[in-house]
C-alpha positions in Angstrom: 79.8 90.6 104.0 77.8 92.6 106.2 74.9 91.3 108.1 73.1 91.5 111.4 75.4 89.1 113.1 78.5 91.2 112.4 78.7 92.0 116.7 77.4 88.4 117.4 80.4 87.2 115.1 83.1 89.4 116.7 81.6 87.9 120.6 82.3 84.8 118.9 85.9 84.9 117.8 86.9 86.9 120.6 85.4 84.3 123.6 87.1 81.4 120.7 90.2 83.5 121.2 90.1 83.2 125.0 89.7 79.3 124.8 86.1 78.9 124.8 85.3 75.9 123.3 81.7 76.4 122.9 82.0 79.8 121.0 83.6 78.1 118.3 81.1 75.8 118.1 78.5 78.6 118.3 80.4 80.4 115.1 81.0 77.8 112.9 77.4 77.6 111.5 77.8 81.5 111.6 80.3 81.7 109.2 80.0 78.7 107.3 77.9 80.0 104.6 80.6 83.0 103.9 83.4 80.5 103.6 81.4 78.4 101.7 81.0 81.7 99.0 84.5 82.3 99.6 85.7 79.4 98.6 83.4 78.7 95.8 84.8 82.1 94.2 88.0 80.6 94.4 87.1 77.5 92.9 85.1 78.7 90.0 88.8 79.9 88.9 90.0 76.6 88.4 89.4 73.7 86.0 86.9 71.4 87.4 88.6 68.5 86.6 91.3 69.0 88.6 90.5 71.3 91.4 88.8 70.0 95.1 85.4 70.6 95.8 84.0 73.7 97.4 83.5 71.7 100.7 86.7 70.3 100.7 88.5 73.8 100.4 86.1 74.7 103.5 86.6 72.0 105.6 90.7 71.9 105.0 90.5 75.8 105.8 88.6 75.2 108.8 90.9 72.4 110.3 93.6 75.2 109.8 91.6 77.7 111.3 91.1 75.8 114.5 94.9 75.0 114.7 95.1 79.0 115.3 96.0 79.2 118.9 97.2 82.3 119.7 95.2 84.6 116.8 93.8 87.4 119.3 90.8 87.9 116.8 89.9 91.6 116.3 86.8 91.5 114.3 84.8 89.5 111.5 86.9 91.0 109.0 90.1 89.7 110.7 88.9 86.5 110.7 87.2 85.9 106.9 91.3 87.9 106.7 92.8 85.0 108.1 90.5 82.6 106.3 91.4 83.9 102.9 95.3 83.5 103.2 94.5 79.9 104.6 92.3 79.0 101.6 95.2 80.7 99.1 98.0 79.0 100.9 96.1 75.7 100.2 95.0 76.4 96.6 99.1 77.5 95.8 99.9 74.1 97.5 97.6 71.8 95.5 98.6 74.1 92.3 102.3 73.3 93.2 101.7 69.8 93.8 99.9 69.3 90.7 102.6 71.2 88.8 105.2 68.9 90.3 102.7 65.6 89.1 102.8 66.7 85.6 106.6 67.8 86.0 106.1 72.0 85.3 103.0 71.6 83.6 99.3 72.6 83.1 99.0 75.3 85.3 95.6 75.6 86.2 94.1 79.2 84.6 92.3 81.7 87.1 90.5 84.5 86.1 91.3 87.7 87.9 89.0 89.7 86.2 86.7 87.9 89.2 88.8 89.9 91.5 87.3 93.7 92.1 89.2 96.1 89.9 92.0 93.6 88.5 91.8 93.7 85.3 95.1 91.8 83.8 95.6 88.9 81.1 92.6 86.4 81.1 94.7 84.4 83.5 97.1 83.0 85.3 97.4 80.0 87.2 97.5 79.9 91.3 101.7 79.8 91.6 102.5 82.5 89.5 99.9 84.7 91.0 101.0 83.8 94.8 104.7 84.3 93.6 103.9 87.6 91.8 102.1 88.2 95.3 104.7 87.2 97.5 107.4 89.8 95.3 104.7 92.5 95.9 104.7 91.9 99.4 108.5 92.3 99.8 108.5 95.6 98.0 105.3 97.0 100.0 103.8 94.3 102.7 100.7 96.7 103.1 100.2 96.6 99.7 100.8 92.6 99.8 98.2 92.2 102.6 95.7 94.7 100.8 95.5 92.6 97.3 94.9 89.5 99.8 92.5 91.0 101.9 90.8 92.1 98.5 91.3 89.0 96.0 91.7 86.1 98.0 89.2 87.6 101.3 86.4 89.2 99.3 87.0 92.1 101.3 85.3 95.7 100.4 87.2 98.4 100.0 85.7 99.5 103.7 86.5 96.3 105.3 90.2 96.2 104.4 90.5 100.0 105.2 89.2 98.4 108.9 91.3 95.3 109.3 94.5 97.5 108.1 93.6 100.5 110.4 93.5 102.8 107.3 91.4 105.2 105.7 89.2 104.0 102.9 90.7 106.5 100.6 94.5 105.4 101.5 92.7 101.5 101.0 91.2 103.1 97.2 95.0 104.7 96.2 96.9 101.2 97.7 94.6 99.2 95.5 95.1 101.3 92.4 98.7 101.0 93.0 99.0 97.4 93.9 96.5 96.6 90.4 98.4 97.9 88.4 101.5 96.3 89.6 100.3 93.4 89.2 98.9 93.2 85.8 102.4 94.3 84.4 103.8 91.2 86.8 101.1 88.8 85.1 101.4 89.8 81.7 104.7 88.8 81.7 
């Protein structure tokens, strides 16, 4: 996620933050095409026959993402951040909702293996992973926010350790922790 527009991104979001209008409309084509790889990731988890489109999974995030009114964005990382707990909030929902269609079943599988360092069962479907996520996040909320800053916001290892104000090495011994935690949640 780094690229020469990392400052011109960060002028952005910060002059959105304020209420300018036409800084959001300036960022949008910025950050577009990293959504767009975001939620494509995400997608390529899920059977295709029952999962929305990449652009639909962009375009529902970015509706939320406008909603935002009083997010005092920090930084690019903050906001792809932000962005990947919208797009998993909406991927849980439609995984809940088709769940509740088909009365408890056929889960849609993910892959976490995608995921930097997770290495659990082949998979697991989008509500047990946000629930195993959500009991994480009550026993150690910076270790919650890490594995979703990392798995769901394609975050490196230096940009979480800057959206968290942490050290990259505290970021490297969280993740460890938080991996292995959840592969012995997922594998039941």
């Amino acid at each position: 996620m780094s690229d020469p527009d990392n400052g011109n991104v960060t002028l952005l979001l910060q002059a959105w933050g304020e209420g300018d209008k036409q800084a959001l409309d300036e960022l949008i084509p910025v950050v577009y095409a990293e959504l767009h790889r975001l939620a494509h990731a995400y997608l390529r988890r899920e059977d295709p026959a029952q999962r929305l489109q990449t652009t639909e999974l962009v375009n529902e995030a970015y509706v939320q993402l406008v909603r935002q009114k009083h997010v005092r964005w920090q930084n690019r990382a903050h906001f792809y951040g932000i962005a990947a707990q919208l797009m998993r909030r909406i991927l849980t929902e439609q995984a809940r909702r088709r769940k509740a269609d088909k009365r408890g079943g056929g889960a849609t599988p993910i892959s976490l293996e995608v995921a930097p360092g997770i290495q659990a069962s082949p998979s697991v479907d989008f509500d047990e992973l946000d629930e195993a996520l959500e009991r994480l996040t009550v026993l150690d909320p910076r270790q919650g926010q890490l594995v979703e800053l990392r798995f769901f916001g394609g975050l490196t290892i230096e940009e979480t350790a800057e959206v968290m104000q942490l050290s990259p090495a505290t970021v490297k011994r969280e993740w460890s922790t938080a991996r292995v935690w959840l592969r012995r949640e997922l594998s039941g």
